[in-house]
N, CA, C and O atoms as a GROMACS GRO file, in nm:
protein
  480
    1UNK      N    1   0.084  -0.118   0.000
    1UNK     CA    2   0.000   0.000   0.000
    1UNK      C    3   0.089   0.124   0.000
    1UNK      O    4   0.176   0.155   0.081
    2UNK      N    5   0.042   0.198  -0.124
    2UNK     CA    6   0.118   0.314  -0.104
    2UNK      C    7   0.074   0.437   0.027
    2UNK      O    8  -0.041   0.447   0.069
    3UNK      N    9   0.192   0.524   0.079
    3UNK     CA   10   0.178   0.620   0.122
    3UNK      C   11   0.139   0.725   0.075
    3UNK      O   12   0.137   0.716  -0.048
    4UNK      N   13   0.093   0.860   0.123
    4UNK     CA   14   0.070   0.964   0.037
    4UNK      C   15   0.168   1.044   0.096
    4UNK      O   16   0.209   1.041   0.212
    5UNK      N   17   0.215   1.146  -0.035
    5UNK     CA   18   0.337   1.260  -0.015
    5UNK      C   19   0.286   1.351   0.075
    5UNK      O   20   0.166   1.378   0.089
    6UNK      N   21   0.373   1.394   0.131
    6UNK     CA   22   0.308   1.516   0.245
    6UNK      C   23   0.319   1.608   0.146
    6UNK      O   24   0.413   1.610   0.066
    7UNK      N   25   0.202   1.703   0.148
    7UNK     CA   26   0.132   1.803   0.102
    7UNK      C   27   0.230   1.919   0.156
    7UNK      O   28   0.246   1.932   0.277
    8UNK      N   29   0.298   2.007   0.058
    8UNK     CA   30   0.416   2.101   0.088
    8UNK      C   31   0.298   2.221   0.034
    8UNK      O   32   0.221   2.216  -0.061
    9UNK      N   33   0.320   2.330   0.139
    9UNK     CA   34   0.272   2.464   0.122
    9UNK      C   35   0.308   2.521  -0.043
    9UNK      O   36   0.418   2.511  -0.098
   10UNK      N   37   0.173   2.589  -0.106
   10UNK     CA   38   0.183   2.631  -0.278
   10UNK      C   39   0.231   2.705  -0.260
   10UNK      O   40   0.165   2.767  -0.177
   11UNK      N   41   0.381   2.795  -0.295
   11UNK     CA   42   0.397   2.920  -0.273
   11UNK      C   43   0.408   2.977  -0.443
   11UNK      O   44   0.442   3.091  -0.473
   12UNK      N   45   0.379   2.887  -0.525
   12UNK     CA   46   0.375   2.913  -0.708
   12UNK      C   47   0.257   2.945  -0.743
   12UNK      O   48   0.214   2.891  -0.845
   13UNK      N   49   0.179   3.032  -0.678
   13UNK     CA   50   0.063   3.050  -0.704
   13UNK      C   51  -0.018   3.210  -0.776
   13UNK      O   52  -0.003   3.313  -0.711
   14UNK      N   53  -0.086   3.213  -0.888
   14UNK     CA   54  -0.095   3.362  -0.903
   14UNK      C   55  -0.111   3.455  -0.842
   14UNK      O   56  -0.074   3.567  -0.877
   15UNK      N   57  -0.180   3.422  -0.718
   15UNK     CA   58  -0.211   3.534  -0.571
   15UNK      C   59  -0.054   3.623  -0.532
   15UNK      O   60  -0.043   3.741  -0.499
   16UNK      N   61   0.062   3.513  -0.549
   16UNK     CA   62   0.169   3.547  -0.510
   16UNK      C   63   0.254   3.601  -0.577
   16UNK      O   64   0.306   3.703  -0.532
   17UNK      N   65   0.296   3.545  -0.718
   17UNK     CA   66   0.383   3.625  -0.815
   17UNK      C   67   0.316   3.643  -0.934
   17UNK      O   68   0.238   3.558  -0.978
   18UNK      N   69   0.343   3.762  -0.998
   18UNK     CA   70   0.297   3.788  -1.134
   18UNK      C   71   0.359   3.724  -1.206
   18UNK      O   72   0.464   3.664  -1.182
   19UNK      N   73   0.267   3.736  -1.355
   19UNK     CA   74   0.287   3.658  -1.489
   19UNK      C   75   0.438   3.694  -1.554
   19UNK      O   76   0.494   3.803  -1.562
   20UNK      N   77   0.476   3.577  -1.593
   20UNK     CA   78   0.566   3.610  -1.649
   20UNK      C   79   0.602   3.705  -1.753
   20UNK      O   80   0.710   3.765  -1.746
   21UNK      N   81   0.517   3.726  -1.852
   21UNK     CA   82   0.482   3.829  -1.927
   21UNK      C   83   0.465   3.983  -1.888
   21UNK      O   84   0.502   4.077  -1.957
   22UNK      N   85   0.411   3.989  -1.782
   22UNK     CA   86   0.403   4.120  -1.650
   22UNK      C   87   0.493   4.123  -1.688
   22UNK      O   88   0.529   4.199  -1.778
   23UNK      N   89   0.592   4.002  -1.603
   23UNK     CA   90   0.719   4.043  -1.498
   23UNK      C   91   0.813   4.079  -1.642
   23UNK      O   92   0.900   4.160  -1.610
   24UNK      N   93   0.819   4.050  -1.759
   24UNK     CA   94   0.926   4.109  -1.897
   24UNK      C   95   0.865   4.273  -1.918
   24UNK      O   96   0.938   4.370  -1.943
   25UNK      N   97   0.724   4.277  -1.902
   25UNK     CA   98   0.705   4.440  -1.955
   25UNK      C   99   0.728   4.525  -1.845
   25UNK      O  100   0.706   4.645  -1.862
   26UNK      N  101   0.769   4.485  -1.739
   26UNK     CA  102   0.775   4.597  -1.584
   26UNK      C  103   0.870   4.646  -1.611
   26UNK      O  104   0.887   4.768  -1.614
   27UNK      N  105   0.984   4.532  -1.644
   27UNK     CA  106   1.200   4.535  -1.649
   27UNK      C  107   1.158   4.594  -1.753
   27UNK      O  108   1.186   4.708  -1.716
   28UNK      N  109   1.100   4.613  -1.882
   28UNK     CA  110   1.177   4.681  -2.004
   28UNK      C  111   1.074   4.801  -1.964
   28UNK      O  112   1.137   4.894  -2.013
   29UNK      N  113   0.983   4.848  -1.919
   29UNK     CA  114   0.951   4.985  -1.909
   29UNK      C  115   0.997   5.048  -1.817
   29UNK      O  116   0.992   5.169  -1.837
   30UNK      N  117   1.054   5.011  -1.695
   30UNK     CA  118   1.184   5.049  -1.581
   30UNK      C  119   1.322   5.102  -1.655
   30UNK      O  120   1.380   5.210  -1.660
   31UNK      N  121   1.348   4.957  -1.718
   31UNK     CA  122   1.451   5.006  -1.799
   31UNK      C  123   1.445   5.133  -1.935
   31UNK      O  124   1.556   5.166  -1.976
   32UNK      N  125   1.349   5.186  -1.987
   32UNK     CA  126   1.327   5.222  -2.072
   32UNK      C  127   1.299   5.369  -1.984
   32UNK      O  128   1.374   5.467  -1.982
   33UNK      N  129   1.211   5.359  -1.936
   33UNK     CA  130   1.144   5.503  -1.886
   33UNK      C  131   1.278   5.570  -1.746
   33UNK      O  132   1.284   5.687  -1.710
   34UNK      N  133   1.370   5.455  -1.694
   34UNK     CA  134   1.457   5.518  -1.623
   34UNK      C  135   1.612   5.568  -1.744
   34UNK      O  136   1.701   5.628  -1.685
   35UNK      N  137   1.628   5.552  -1.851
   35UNK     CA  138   1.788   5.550  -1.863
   35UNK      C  139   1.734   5.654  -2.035
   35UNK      O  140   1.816   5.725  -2.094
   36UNK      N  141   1.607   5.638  -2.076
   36UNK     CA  142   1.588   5.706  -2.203
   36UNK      C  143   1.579   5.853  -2.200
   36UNK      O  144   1.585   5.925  -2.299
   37UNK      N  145   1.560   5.902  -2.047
   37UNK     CA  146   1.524   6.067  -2.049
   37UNK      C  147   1.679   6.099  -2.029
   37UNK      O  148   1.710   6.211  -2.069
   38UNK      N  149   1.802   6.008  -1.966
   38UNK     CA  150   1.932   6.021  -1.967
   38UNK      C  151   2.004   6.078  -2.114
   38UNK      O  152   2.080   6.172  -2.134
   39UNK      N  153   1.946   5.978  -2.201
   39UNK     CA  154   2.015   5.981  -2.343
   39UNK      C  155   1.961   6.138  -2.381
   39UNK      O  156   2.008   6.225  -2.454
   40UNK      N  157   1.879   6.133  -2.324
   40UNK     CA  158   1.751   6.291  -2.460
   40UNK      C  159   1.857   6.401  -2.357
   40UNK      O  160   1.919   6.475  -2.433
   41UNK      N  161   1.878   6.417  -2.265
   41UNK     CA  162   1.905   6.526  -2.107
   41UNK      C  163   2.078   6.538  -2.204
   41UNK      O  164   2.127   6.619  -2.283
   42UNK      N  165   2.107   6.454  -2.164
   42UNK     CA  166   2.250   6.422  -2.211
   42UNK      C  167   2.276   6.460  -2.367
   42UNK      O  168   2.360   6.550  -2.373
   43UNK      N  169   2.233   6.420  -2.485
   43UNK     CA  170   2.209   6.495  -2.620
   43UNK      C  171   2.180   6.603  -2.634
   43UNK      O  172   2.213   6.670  -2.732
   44UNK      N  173   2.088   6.657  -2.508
   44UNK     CA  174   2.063   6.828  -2.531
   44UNK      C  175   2.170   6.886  -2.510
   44UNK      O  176   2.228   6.954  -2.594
   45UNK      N  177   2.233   6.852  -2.322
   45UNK     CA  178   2.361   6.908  -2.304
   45UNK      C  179   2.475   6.936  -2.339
   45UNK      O  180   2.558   7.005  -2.278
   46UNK      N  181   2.486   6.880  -2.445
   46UNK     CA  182   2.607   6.803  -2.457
   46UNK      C  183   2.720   6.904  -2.568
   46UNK      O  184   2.699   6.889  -2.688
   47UNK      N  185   2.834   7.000  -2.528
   47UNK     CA  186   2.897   7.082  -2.602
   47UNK      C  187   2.895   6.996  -2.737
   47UNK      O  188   2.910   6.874  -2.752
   48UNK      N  189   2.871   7.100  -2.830
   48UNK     CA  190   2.867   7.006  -2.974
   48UNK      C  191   3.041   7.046  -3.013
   48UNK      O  192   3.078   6.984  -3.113
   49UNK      N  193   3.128   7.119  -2.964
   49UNK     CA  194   3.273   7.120  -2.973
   49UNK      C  195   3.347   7.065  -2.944
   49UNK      O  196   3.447   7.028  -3.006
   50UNK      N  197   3.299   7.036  -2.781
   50UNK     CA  198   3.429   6.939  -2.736
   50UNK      C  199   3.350   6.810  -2.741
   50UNK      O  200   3.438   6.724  -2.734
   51UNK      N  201   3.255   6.759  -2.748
   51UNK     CA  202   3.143   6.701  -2.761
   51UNK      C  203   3.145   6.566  -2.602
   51UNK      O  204   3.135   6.443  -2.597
   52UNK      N  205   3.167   6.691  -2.481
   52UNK     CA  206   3.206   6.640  -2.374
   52UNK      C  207   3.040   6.691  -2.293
   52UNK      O  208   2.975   6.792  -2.318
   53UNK      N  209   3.008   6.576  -2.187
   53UNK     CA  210   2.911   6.609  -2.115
   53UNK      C  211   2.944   6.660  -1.965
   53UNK      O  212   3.032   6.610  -1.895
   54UNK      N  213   2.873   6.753  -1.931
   54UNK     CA  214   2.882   6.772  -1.821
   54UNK      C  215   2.883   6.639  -1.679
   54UNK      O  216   2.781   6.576  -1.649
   55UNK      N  217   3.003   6.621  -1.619
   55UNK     CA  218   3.002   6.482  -1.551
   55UNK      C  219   2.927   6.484  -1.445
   55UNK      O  220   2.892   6.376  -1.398
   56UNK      N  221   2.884   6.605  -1.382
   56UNK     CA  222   2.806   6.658  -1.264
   56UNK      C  223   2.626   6.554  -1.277
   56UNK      O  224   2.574   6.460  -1.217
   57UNK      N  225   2.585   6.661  -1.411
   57UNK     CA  226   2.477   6.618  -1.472
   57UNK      C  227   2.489   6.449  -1.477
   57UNK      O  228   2.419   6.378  -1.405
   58UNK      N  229   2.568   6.406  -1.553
   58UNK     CA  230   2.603   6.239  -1.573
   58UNK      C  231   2.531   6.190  -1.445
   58UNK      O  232   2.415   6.148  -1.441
   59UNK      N  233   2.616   6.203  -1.343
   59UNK     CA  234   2.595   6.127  -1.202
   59UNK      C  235   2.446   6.126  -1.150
   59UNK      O  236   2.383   6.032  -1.103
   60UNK      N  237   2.393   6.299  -1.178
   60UNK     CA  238   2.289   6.270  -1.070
   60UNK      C  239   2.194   6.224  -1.188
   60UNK      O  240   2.112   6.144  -1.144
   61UNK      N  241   2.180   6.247  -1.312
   61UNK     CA  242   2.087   6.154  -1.399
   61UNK      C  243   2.101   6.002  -1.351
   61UNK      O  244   2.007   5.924  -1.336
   62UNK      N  245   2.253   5.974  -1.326
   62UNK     CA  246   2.222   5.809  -1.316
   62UNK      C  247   2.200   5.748  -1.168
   62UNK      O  248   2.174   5.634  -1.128
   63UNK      N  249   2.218   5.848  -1.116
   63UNK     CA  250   2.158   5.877  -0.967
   63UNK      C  251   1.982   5.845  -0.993
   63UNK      O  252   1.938   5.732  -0.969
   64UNK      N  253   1.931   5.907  -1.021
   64UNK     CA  254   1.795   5.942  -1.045
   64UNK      C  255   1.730   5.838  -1.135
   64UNK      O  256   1.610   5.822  -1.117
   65UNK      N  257   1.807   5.738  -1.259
   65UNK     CA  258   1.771   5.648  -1.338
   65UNK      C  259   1.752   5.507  -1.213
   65UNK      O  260   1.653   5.434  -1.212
   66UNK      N  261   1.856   5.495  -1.125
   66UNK     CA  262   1.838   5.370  -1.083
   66UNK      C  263   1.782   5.388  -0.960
   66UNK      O  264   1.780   5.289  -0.887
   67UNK      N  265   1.723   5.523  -0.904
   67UNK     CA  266   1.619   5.521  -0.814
   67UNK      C  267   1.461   5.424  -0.893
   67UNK      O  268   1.383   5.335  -0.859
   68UNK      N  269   1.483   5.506  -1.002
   68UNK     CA  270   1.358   5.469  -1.092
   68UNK      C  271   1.368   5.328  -1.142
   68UNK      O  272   1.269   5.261  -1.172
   69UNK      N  273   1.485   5.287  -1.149
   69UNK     CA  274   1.478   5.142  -1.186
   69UNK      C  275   1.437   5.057  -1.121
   69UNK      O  276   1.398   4.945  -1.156
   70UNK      N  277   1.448   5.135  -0.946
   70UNK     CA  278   1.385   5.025  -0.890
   70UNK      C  279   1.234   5.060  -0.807
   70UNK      O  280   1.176   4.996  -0.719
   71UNK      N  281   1.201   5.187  -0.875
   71UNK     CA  282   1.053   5.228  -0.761
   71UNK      C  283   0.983   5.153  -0.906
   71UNK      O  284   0.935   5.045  -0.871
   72UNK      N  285   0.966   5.172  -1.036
   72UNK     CA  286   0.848   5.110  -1.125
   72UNK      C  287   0.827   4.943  -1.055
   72UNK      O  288   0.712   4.924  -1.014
   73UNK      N  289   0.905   4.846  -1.041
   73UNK     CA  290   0.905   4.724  -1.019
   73UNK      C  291   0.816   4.692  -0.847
   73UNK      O  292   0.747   4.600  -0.802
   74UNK      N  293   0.871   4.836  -0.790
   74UNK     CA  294   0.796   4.809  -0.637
   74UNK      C  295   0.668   4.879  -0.695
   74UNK      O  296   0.578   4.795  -0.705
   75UNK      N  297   0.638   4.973  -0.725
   75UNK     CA  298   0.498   5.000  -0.759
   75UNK      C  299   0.418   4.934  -0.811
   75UNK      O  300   0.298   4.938  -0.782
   76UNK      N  301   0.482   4.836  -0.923
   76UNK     CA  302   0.386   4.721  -0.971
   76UNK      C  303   0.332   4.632  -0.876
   76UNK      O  304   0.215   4.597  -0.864
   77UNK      N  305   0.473   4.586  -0.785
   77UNK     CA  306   0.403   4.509  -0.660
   77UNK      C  307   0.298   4.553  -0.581
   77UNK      O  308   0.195   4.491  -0.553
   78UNK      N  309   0.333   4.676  -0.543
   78UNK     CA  310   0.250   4.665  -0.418
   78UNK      C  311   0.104   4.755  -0.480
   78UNK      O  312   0.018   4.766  -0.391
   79UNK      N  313   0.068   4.811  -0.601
   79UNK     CA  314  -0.014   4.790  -0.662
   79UNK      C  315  -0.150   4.689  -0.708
   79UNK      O  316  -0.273   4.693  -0.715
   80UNK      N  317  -0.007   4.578  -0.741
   80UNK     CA  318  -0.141   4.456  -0.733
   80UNK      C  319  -0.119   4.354  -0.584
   80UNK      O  320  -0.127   4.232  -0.576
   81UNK      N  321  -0.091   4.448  -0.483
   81UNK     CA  322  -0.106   4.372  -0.355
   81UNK      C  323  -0.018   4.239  -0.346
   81UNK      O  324  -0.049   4.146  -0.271
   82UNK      N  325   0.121   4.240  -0.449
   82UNK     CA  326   0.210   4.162  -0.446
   82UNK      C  327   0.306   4.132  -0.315
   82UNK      O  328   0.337   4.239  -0.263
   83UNK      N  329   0.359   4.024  -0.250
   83UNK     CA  330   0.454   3.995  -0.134
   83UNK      C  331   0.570   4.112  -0.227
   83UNK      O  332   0.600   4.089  -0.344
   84UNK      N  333   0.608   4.198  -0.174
   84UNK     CA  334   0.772   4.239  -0.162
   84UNK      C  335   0.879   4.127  -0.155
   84UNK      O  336   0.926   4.067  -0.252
   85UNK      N  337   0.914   4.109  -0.008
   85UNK     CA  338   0.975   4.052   0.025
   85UNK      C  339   0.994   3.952  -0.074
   85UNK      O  340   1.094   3.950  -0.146
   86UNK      N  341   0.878   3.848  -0.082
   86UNK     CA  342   0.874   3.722  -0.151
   86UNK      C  343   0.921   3.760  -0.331
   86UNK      O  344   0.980   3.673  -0.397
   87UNK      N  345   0.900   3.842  -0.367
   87UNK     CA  346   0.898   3.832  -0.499
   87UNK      C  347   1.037   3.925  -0.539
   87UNK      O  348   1.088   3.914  -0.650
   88UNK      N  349   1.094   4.019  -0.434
   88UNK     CA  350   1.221   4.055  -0.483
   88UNK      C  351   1.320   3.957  -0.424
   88UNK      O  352   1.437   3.974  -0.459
   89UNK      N  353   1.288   3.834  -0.321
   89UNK     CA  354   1.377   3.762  -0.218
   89UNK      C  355   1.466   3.809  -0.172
   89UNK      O  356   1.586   3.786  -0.188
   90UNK      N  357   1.381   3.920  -0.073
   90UNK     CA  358   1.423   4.021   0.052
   90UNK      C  359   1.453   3.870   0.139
   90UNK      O  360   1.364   3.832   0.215
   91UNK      N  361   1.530   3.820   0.130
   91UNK     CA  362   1.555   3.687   0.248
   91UNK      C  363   1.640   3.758   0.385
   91UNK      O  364   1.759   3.733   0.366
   92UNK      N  365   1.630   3.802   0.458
   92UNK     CA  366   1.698   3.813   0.620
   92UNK      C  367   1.858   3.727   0.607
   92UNK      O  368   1.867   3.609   0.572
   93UNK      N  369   1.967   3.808   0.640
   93UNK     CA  370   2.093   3.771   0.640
   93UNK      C  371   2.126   3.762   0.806
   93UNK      O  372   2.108   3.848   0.893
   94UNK      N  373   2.180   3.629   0.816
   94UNK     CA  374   2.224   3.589   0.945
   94UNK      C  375   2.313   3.682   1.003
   94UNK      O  376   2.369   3.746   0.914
   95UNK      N  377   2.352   3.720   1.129
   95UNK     CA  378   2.419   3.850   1.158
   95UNK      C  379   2.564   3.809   1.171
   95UNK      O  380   2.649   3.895   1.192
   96UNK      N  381   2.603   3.655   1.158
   96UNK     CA  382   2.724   3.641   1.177
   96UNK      C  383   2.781   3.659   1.008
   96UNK      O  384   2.891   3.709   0.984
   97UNK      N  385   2.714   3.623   0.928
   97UNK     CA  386   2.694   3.658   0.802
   97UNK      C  387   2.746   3.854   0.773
   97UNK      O  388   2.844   3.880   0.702
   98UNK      N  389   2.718   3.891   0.794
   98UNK     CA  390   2.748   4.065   0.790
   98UNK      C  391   2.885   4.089   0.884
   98UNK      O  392   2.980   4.159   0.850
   99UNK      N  393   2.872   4.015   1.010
   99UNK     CA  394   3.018   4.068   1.100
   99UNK      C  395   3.116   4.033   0.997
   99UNK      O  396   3.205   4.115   0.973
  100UNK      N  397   3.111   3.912   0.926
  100UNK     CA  398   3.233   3.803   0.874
  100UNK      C  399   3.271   3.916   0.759
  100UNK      O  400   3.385   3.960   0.748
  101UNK      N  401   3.146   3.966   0.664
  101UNK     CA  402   3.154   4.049   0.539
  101UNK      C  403   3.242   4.185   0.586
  101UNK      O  404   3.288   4.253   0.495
  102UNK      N  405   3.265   4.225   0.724
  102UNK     CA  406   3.270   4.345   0.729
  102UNK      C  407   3.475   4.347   0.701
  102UNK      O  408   3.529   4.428   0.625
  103UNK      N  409   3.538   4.258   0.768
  103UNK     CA  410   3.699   4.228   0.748
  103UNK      C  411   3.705   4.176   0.602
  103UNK      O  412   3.798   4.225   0.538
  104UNK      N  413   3.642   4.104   0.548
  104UNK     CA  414   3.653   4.094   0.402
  104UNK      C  415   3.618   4.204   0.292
  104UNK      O  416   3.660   4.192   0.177
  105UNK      N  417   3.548   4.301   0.329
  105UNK     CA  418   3.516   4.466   0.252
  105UNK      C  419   3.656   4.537   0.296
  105UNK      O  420   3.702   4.644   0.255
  106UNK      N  421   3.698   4.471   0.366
  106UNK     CA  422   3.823   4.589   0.450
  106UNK      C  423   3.948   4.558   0.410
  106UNK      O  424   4.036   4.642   0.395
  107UNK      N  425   3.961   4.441   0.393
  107UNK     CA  426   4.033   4.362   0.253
  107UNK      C  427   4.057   4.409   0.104
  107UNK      O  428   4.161   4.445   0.049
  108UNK      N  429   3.930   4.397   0.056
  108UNK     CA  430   3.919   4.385  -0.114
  108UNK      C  431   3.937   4.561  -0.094
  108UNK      O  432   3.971   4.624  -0.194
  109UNK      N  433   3.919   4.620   0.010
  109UNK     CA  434   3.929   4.792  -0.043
  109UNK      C  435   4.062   4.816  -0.052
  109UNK      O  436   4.115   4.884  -0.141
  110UNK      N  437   4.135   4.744   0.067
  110UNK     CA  438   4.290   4.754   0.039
  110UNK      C  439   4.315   4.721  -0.068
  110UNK      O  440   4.345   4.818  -0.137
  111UNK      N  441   4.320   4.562  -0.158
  111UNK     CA  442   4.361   4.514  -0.228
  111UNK      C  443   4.298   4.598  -0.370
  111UNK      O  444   4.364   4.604  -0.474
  112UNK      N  445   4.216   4.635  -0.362
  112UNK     CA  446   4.217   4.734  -0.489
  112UNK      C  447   4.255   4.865  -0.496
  112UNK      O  448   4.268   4.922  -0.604
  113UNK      N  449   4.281   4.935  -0.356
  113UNK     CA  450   4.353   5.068  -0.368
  113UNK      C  451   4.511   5.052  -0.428
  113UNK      O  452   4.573   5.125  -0.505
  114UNK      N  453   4.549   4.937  -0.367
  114UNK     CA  454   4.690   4.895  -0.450
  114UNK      C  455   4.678   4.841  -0.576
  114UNK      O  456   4.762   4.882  -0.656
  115UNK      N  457   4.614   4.776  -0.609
  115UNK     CA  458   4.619   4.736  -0.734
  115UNK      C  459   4.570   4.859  -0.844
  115UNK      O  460   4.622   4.858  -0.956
  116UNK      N  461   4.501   4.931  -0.821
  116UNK     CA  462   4.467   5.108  -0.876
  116UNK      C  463   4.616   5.154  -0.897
  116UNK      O  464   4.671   5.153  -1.007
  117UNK      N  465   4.672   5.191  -0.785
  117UNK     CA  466   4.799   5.188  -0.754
  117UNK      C  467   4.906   5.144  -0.880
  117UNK      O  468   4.992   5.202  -0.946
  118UNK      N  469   4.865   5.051  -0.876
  118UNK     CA  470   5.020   4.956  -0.973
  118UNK      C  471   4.950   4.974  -1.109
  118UNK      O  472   5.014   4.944  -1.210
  119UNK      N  473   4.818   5.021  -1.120
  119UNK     CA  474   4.788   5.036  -1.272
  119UNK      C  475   4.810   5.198  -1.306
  119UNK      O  476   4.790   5.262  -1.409
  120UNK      N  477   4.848   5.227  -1.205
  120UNK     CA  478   4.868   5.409  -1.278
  120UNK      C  479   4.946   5.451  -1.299
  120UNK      O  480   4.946   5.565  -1.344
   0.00000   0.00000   0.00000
């Protein structure tokens, strides 16, 4: 006689994540509506002599593009009453996890201020 499988919680369910189809037109209108007013901002500015952009402008446009890259994708969520957490996999990092990261950031900053270093 067979057993029956234990019944594992649905978490693949439409209540929970959007369509795949959604989820391709959110990324290309994020992507599109954050980095296309860059190109038009940037073409206006842009000395037609030295045909150099202002680097000031540069930054906070791309400052301002990847705010937007990532508020369209949360607005879609929480719009259609989507999990956050669940659907960007906001997962909780163990805290020994972050102490360990903090001597290894303190590391790779050395090791690339020297290596900057030996390339200049």
């Amino acid at each position: 006689m067979e057993t029956p499988e234990p019944k594992l919680p649905d978490t693949n369910t439409e209540s929970n994540f959007p369509l795949p189809f959604e989820s391709l037109v959110v990324i290309i209108m994020s992507v599109l509506v954050s980095y296309f007013p860059l190109v038009i901002v940037l073409g206006a500015t842009m000395d037609p002599e030295t045909a150099e952009p202002d680097m000031t402008l540069v930054k906070v446009l791309l400052a301002v593009g990847e705010m937007v890259l990532l508020a369209l994708p949360v607005f879609y969520l929480l719009r259609r009453k989507l999990s956050l957490p669940l659907n960007l996999r906001l997962n909780p990092v163990p805290g020994n996890i972050v102490w360990l990261s903090v001597p290894v950031s303190l590391c790779m900053i050395v090791l690339i201020d020297e290596v900057d270093r030996l390339v200049r």
